[in-house]
Backbone as ProteinMPNN parsed JSONL, in Angstrom:
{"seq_chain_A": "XXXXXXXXXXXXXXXXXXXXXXXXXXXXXXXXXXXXXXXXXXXXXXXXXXXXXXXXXXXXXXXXXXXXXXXXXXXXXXXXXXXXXXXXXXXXXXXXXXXXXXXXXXXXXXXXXXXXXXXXXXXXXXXXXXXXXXXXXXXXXXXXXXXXXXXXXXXXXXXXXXXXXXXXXXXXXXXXXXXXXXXXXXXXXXXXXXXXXXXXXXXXXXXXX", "coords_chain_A": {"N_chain_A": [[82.999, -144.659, -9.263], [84.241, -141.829, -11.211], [85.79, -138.826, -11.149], [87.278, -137.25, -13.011], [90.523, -138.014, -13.138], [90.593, -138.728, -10.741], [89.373, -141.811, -8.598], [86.343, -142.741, -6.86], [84.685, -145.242, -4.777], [82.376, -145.977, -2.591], [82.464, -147.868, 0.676], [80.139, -148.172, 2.097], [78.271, -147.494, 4.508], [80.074, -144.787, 6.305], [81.782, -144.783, 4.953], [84.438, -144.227, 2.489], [86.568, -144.824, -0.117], [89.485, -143.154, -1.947], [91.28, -142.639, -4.828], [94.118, -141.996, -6.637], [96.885, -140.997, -7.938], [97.691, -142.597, -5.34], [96.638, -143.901, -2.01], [93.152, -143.024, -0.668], [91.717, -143.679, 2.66], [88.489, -143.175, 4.024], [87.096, -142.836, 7.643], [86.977, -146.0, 7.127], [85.016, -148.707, 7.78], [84.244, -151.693, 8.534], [84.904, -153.025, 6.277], [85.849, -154.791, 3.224], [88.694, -157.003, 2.397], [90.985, -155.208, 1.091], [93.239, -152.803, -0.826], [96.067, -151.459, 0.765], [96.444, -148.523, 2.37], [97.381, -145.295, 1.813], [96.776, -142.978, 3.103], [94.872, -141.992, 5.84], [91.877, -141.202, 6.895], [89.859, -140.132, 9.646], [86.846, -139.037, 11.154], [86.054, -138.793, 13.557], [85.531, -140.088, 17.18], [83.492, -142.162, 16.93], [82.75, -145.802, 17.303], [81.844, -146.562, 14.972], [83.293, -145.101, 12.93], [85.879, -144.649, 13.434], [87.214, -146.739, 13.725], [89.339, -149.394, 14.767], [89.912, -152.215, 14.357], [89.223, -152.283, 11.871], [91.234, -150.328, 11.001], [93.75, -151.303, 11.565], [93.671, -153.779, 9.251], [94.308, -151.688, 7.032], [96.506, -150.495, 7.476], [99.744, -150.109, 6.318], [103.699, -150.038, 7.104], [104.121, -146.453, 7.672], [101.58, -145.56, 6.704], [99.925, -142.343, 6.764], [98.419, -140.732, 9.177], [95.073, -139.33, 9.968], [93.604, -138.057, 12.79], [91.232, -136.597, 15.146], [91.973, -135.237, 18.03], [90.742, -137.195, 20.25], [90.305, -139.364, 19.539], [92.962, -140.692, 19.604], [94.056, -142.109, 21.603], [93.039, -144.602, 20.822], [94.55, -145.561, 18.939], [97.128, -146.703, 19.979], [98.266, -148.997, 20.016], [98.799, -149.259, 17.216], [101.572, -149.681, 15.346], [103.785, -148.323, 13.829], [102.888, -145.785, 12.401], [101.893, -142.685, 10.542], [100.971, -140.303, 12.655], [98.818, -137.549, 13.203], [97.647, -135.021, 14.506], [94.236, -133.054, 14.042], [92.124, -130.578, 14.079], [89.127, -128.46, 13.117], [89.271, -126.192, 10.923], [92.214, -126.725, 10.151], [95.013, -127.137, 8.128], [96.442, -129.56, 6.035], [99.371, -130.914, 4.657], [99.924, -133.68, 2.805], [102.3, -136.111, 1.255], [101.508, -134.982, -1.308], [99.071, -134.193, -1.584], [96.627, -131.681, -0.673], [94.835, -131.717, 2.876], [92.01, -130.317, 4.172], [90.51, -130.187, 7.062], [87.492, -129.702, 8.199], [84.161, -128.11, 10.024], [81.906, -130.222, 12.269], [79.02, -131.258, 13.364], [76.221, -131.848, 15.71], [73.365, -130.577, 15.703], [70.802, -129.673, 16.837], [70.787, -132.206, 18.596], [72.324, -134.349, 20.521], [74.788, -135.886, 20.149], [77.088, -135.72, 18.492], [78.667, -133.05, 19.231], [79.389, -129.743, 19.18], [81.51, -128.991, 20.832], [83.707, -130.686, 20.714], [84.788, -130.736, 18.559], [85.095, -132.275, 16.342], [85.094, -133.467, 12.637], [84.803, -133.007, 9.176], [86.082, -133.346, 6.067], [87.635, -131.678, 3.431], [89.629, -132.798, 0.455], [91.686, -132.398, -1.712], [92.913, -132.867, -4.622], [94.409, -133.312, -7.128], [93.415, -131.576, -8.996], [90.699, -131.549, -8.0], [88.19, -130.913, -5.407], [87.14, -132.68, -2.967], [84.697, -133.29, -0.799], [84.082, -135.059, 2.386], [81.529, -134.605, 4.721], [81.315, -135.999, 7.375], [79.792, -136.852, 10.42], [77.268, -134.962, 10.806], [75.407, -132.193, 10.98], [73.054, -129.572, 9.16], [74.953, -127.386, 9.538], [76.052, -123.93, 9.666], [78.409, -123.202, 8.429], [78.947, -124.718, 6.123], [77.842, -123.231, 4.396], [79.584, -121.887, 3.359], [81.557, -122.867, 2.27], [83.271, -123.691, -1.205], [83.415, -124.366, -4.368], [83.209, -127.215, -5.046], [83.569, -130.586, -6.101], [82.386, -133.252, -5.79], [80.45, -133.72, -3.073], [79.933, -136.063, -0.044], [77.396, -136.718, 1.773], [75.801, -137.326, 4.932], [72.438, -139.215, 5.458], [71.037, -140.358, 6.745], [69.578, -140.017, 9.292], [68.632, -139.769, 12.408], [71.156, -139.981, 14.08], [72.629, -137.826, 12.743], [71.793, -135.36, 10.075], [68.855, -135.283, 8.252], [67.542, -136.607, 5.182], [65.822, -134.873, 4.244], [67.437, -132.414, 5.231], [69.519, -132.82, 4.542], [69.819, -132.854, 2.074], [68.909, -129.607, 1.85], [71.18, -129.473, 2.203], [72.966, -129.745, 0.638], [71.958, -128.061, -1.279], [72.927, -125.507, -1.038], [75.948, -126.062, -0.741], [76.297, -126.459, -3.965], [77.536, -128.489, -5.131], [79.492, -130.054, -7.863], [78.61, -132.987, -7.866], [76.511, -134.92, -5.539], [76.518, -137.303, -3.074], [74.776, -139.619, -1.365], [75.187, -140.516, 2.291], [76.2, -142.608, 5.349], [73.999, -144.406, 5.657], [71.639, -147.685, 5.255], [73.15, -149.081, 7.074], [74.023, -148.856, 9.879], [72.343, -147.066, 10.726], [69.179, -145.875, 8.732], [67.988, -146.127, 5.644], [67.982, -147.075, 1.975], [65.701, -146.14, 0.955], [65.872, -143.078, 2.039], [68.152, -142.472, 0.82], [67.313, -141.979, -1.805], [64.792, -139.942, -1.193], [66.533, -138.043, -0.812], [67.862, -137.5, -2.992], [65.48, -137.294, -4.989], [64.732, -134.536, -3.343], [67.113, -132.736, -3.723], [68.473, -129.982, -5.646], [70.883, -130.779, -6.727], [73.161, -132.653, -9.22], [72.895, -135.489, -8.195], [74.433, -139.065, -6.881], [73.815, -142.066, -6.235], [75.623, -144.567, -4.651], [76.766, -147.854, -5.238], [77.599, -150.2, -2.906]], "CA_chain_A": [[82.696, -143.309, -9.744], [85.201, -141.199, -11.955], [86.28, -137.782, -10.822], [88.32, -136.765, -13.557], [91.35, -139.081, -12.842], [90.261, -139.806, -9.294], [88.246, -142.826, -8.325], [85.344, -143.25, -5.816], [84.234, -145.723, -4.277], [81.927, -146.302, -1.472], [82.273, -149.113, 1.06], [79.439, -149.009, 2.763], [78.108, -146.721, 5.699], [80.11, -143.413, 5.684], [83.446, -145.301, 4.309], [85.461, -144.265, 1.186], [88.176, -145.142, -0.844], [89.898, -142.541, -2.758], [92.398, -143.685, -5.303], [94.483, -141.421, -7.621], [98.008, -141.907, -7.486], [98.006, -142.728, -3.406], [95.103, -144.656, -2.025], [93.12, -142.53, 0.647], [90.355, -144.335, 3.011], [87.734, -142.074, 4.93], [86.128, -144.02, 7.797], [86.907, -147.361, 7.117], [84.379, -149.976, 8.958], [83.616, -153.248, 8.017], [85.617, -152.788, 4.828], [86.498, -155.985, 3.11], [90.089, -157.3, 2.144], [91.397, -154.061, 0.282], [94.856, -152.014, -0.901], [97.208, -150.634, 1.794], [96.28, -147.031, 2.282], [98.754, -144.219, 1.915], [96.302, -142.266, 3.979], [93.49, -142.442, 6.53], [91.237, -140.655, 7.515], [88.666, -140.418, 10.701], [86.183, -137.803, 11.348], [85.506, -138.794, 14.706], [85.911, -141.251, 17.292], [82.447, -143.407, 17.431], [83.281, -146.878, 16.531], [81.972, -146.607, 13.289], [84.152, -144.215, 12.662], [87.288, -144.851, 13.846], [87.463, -148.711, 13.482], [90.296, -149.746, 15.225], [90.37, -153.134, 13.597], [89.602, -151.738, 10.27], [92.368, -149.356, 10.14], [94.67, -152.156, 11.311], [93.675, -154.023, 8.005], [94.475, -151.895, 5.912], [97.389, -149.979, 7.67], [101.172, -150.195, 6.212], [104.572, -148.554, 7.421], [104.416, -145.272, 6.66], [100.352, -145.27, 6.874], [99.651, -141.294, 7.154], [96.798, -140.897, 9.476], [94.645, -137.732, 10.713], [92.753, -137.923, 13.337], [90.849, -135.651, 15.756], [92.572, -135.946, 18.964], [90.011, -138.068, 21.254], [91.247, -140.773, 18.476], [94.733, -141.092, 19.365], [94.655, -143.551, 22.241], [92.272, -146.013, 20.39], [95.379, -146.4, 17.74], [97.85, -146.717, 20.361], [98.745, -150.131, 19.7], [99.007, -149.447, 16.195], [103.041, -149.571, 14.936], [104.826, -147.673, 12.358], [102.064, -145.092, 11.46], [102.373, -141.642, 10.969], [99.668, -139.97, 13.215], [98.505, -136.034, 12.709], [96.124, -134.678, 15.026], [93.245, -132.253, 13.274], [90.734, -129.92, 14.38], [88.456, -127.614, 12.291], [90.463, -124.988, 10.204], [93.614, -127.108, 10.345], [95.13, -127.791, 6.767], [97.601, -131.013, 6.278], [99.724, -131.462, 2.883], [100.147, -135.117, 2.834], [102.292, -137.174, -0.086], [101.327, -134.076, -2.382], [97.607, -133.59, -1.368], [96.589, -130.593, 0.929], [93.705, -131.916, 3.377], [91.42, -129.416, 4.934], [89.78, -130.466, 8.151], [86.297, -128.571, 8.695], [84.15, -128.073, 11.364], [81.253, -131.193, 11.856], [78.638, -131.048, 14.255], [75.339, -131.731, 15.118], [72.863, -128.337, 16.303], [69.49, -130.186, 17.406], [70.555, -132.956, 18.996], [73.722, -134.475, 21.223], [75.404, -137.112, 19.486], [78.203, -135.204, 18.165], [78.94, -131.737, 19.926], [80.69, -128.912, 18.688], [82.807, -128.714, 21.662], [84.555, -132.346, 20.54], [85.902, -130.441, 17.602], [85.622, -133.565, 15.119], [85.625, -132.926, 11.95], [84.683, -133.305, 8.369], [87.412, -133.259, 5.645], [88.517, -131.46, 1.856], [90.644, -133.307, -0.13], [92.04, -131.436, -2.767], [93.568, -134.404, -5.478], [94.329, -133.897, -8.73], [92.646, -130.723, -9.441], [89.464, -131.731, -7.693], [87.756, -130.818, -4.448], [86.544, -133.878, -2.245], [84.326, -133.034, 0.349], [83.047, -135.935, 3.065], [80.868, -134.374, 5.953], [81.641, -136.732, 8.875], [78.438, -137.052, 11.278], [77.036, -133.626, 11.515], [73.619, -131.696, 10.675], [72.867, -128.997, 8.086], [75.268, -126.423, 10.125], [75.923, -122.504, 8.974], [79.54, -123.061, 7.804], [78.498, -125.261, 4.94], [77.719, -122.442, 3.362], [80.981, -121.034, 3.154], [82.222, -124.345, 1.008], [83.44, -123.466, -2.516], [84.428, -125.051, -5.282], [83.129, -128.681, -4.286], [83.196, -131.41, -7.117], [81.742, -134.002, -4.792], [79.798, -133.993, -1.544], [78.895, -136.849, 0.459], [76.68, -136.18, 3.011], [74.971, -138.288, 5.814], [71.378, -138.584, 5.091], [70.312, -141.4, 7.949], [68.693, -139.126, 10.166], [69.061, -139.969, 14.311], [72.629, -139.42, 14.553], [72.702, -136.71, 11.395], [70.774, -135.136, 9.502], [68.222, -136.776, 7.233], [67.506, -136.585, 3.726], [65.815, -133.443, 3.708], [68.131, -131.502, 5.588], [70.883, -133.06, 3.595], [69.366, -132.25, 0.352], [69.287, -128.548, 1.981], [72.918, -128.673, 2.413], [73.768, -130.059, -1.075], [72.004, -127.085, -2.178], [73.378, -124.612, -0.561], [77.078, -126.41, -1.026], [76.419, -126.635, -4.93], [78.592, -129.456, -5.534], [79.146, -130.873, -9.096], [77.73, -134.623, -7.609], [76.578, -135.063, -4.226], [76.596, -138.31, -2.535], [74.362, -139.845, 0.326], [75.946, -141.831, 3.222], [75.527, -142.868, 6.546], [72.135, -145.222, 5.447], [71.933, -149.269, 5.129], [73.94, -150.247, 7.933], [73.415, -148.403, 11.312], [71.007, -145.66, 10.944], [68.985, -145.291, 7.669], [67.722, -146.603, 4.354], [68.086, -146.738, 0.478], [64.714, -144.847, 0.802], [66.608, -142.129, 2.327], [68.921, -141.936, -0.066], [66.119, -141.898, -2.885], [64.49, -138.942, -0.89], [67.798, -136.845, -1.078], [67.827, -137.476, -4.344], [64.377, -136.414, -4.912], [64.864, -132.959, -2.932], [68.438, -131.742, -4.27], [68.733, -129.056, -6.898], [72.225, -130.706, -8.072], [73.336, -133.705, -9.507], [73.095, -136.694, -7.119], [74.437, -140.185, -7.367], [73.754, -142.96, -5.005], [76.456, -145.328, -5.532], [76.852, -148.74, -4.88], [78.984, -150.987, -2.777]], "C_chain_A": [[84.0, -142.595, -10.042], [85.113, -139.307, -11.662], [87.452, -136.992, -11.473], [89.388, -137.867, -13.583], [91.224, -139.895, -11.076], [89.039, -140.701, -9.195], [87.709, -142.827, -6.651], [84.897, -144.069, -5.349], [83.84, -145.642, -2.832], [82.189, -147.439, -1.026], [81.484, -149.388, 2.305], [79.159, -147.716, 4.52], [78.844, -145.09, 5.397], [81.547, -143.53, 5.245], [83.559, -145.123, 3.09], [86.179, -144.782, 0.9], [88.42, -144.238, -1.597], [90.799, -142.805, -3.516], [92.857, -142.861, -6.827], [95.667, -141.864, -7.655], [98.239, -142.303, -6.102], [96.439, -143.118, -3.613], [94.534, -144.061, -0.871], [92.027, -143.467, 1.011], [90.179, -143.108, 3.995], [86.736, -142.938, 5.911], [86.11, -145.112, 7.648], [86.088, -147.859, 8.703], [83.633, -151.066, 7.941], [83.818, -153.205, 6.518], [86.073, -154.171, 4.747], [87.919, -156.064, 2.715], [90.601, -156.363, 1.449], [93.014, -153.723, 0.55], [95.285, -151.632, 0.421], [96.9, -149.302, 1.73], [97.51, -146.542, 2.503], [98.758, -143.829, 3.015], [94.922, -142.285, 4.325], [92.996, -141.528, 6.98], [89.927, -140.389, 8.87], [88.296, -138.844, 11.11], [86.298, -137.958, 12.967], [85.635, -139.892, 15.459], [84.78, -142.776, 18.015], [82.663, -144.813, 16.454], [82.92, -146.902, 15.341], [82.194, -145.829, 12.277], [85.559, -144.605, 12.589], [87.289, -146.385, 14.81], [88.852, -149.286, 13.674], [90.873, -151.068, 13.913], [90.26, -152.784, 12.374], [90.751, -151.493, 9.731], [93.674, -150.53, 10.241], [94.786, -153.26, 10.145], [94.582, -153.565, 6.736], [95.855, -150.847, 5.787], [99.104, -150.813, 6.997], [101.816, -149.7, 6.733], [104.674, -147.229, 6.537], [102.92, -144.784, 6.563], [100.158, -143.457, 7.029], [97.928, -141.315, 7.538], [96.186, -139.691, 10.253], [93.45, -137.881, 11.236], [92.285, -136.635, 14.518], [91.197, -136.341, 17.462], [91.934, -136.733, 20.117], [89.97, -139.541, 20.45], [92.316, -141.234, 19.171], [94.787, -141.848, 20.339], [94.218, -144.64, 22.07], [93.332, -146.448, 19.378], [96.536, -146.314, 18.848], [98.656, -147.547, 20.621], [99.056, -150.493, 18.254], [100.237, -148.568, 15.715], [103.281, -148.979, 13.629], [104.188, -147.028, 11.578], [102.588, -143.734, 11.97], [100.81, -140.707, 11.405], [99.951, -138.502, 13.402], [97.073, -135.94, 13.117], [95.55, -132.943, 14.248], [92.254, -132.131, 14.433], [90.282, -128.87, 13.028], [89.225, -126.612, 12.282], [91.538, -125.468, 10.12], [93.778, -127.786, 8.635], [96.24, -128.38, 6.813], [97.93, -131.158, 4.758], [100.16, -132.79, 3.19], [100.445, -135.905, 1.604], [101.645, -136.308, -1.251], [99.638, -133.385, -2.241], [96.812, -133.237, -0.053], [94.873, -131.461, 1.291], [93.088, -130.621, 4.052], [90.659, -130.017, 6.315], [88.518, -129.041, 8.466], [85.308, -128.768, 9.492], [82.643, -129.635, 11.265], [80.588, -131.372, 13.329], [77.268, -130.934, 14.329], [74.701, -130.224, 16.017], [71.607, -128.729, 16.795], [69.557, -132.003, 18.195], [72.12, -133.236, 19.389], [74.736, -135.7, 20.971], [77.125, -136.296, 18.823], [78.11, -133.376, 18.359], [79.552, -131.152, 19.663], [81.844, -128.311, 19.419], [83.83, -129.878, 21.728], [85.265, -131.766, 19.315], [85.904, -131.697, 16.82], [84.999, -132.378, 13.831], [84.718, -133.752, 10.411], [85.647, -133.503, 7.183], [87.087, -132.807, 3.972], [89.409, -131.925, 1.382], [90.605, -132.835, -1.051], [93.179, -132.255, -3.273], [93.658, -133.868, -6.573], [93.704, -132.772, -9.364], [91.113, -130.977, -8.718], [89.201, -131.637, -6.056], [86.902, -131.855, -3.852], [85.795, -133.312, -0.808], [83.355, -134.002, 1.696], [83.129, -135.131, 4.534], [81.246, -134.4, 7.451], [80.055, -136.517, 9.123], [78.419, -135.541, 10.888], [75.657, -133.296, 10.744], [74.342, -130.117, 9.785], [73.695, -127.701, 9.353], [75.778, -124.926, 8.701], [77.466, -122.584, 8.282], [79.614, -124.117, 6.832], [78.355, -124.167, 4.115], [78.907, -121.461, 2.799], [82.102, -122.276, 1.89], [81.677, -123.98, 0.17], [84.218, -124.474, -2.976], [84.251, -126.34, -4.913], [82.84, -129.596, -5.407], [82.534, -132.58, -6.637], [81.685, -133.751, -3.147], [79.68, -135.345, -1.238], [78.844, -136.354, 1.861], [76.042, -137.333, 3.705], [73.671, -137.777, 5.51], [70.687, -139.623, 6.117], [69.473, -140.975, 8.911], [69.026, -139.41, 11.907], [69.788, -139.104, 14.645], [73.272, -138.387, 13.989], [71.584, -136.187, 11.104], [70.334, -135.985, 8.992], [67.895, -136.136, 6.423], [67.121, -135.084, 3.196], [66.505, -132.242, 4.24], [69.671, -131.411, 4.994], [70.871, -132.594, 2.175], [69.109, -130.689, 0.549], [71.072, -128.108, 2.057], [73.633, -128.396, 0.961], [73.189, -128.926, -1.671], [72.434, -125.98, -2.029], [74.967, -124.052, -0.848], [77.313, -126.078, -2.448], [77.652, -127.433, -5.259], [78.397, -129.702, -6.707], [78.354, -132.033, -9.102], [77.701, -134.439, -6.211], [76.006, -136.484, -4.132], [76.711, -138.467, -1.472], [75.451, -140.478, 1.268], [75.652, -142.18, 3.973], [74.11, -143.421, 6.683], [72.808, -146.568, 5.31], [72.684, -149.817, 6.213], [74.131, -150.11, 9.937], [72.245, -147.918, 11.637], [70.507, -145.902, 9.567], [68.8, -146.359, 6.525], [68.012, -146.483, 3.03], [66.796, -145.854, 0.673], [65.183, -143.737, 1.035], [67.438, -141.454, 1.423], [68.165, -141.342, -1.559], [65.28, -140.412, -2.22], [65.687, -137.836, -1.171], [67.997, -137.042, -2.149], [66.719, -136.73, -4.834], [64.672, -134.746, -4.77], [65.782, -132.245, -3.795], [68.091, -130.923, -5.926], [70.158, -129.397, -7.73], [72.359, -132.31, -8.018], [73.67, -134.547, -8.257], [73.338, -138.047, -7.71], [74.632, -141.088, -6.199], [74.446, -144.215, -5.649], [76.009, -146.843, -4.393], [78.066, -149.75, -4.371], [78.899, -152.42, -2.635]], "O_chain_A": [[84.891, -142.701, -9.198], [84.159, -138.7, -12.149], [88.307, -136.323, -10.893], [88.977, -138.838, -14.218], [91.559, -140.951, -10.541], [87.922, -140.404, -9.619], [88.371, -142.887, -5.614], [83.784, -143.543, -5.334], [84.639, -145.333, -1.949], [82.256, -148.333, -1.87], [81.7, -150.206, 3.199], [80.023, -147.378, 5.329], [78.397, -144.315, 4.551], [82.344, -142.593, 5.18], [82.824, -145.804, 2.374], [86.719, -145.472, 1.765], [87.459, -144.161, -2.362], [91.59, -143.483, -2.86], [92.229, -142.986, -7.878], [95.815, -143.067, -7.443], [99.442, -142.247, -5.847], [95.563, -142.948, -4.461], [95.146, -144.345, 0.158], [91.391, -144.051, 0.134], [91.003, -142.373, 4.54], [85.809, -143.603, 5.449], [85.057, -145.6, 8.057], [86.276, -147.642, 9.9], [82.822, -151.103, 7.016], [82.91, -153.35, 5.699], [86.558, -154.779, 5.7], [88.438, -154.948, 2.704], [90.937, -157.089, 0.513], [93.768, -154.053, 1.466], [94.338, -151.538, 1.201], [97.238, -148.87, 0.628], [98.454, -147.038, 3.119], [99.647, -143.895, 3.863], [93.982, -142.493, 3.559], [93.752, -140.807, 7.632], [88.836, -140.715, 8.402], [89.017, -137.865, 11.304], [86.726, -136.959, 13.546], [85.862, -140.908, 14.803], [84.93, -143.69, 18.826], [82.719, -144.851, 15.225], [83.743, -147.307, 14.52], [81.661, -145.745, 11.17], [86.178, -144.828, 11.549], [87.342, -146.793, 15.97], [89.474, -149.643, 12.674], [91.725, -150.999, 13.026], [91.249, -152.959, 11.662], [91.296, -151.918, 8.713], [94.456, -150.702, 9.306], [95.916, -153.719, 9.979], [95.211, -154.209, 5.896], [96.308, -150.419, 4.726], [99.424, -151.964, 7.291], [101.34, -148.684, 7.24], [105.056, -146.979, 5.394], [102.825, -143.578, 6.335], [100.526, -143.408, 8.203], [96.886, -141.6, 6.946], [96.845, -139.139, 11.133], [92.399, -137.878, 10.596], [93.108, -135.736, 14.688], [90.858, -137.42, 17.947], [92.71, -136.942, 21.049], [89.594, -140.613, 20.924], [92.434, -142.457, 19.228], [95.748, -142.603, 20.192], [94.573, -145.634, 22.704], [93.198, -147.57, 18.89], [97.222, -145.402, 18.388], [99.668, -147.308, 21.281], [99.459, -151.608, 17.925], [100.242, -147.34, 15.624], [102.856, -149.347, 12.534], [104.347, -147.146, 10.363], [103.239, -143.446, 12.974], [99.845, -140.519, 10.665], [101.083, -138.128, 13.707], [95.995, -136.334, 12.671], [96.277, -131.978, 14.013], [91.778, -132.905, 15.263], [91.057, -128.595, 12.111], [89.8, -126.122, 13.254], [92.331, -124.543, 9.948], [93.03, -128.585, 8.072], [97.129, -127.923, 7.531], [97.134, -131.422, 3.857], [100.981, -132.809, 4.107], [99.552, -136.37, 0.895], [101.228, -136.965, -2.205], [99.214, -132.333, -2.721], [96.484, -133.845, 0.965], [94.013, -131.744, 0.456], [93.935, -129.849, 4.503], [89.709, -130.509, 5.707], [88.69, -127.873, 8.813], [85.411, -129.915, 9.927], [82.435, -130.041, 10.122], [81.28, -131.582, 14.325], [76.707, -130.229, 13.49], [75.243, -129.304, 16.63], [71.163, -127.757, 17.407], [68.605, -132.78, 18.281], [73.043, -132.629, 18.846], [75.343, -136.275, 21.874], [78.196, -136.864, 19.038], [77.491, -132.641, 17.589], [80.702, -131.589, 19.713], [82.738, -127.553, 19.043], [84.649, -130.002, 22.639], [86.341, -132.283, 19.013], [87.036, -132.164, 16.692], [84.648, -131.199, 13.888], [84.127, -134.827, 10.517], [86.419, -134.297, 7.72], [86.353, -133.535, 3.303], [90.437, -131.476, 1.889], [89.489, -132.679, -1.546], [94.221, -132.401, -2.634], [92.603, -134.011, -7.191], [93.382, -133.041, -10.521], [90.297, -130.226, -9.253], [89.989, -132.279, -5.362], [85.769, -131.883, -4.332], [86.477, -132.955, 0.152], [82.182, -133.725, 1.943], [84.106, -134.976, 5.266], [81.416, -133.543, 8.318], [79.251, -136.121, 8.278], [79.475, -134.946, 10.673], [75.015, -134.083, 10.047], [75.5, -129.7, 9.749], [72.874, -127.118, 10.061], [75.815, -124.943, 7.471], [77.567, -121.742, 7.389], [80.791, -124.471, 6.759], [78.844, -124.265, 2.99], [78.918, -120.542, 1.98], [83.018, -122.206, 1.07], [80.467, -123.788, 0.053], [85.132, -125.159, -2.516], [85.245, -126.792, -4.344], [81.689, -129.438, -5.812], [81.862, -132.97, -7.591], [82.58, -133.638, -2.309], [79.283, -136.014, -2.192], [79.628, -135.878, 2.681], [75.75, -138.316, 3.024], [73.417, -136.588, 5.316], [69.464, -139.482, 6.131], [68.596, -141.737, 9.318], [70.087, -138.917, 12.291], [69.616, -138.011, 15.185], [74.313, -137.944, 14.473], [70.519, -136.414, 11.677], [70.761, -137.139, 8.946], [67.846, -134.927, 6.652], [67.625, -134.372, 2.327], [66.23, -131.131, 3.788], [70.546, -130.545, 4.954], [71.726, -132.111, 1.432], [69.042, -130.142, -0.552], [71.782, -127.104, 2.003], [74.338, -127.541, 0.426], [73.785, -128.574, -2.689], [72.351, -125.259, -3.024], [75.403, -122.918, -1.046], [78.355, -125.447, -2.633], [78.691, -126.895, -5.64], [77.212, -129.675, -7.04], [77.542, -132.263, -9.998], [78.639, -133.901, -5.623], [75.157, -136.874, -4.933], [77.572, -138.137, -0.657], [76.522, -140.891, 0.824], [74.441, -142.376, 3.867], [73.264, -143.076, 7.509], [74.024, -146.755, 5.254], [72.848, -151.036, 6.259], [74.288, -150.935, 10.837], [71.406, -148.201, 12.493], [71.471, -146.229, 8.874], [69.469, -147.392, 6.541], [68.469, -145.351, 2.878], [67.008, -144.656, 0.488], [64.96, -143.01, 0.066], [67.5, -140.24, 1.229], [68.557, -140.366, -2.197], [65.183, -139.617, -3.155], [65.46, -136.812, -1.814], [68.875, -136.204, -2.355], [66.905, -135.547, -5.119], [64.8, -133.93, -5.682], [65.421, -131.309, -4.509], [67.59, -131.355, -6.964], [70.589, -128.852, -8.747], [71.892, -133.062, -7.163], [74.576, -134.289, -7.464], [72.766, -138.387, -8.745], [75.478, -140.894, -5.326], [74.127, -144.781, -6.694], [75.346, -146.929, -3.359], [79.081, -150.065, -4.992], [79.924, -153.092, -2.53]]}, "name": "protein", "num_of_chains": 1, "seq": "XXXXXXXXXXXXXXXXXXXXXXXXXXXXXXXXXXXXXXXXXXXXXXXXXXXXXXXXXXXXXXXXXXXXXXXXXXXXXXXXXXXXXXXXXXXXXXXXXXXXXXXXXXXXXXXXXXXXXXXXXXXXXXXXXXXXXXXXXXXXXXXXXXXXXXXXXXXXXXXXXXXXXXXXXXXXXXXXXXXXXXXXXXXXXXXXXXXXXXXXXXXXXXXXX"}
């Protein structure tokens, strides 16, 4: 998927690749043989999140990595990275592109708590606003996100919201494209994603990895 000059790809659960000039990953798990990231990202630190062996894949020297600090002793065997702890409201310029860290959390259920402070993330590339979720449910500071050229949102339901509370966010967000996640591989279905499609009032695209 084309973002102006930035590229999208999904890989699968709630993993990205971003790739303009610098290569970002969001989430890497169970990512196959891929580029060297510039920069990494982790919302949070449930293993399929913050994938130890993943990130050692696809880590180089010099790796820039931002995690939320109940992360930082699961990479503590991992050499010659540059590690940047994030909480909600914290903004990071990194290699030319400011990150936002925002808040990510669920509100009906205890899987991710808003006293853990993880996190969702803005990437701001190239002229374009990137916005991936992390775990969390249809919370009230979603609605304060402007200016969003892509969403992806978790639409799996358990551990997140599900489809129709996600397809309330995307409308609320008004993103240019919003894009499901968190379905097919822990929690959740392509039906799911086909329901949030259904619901939303804005362009949706369920990509493929």
């Amino acid at each position: 998927m084309l973002i102006g000059n930035v590229k999208l790809d999904w890989l699968g659960h709630s993993s990205f690749k971003i790739t303009n000039k610098k290569v970002i990953y969001i989430d890497p798990y169970n990512v196959p043989p891929e580029e060297k990231a510039d920069i990494i990202l982790i919302t949070h630190s449930h293993s399929d999140h913050c994938s130890v062996e993943d990130i050692k894949e696809i880590v180089r020297d010099g790796t820039i990595i931002l995690i939320p600090p109940d992360c930082q002793s699961k990479l503590s065997d991992i050499q010659c990275v540059n590690v940047h702890l994030v909480k909600p409201g914290k903004k990071i310029g990194a290699l030319g592109i400011i990150i936002e860290a925002v808040p990510a959390y669920n509100i009906n259920k205890n899987f991710h708590e808003k006293a853990n402070e993880w996190v969702g993330y803005i990437i701001n590339i190239d002229g374009k606003r990137i916005y991936h979720a992390g775990d969390t449910d249809f919370i009230p500071e979603m609605k304060e996100l402007k200016n969003i050229d892509v969403a992806m949102l978790p639409v799996g339901g358990k551990y997140t919201m599900d489809a129709a509370e996600a397809a309330k966010a995307a409308n609320a967000i008004k993103p240019k494209v919003a894009v499901p996640m968190h379905y097919g591989s822990v929690v959740g279905s392509e039906e799911d994603a086909k329901k949030f499609k259904k619901l939303c009032n804005v362009e949706v695209e369920i990509m493929e990895h």
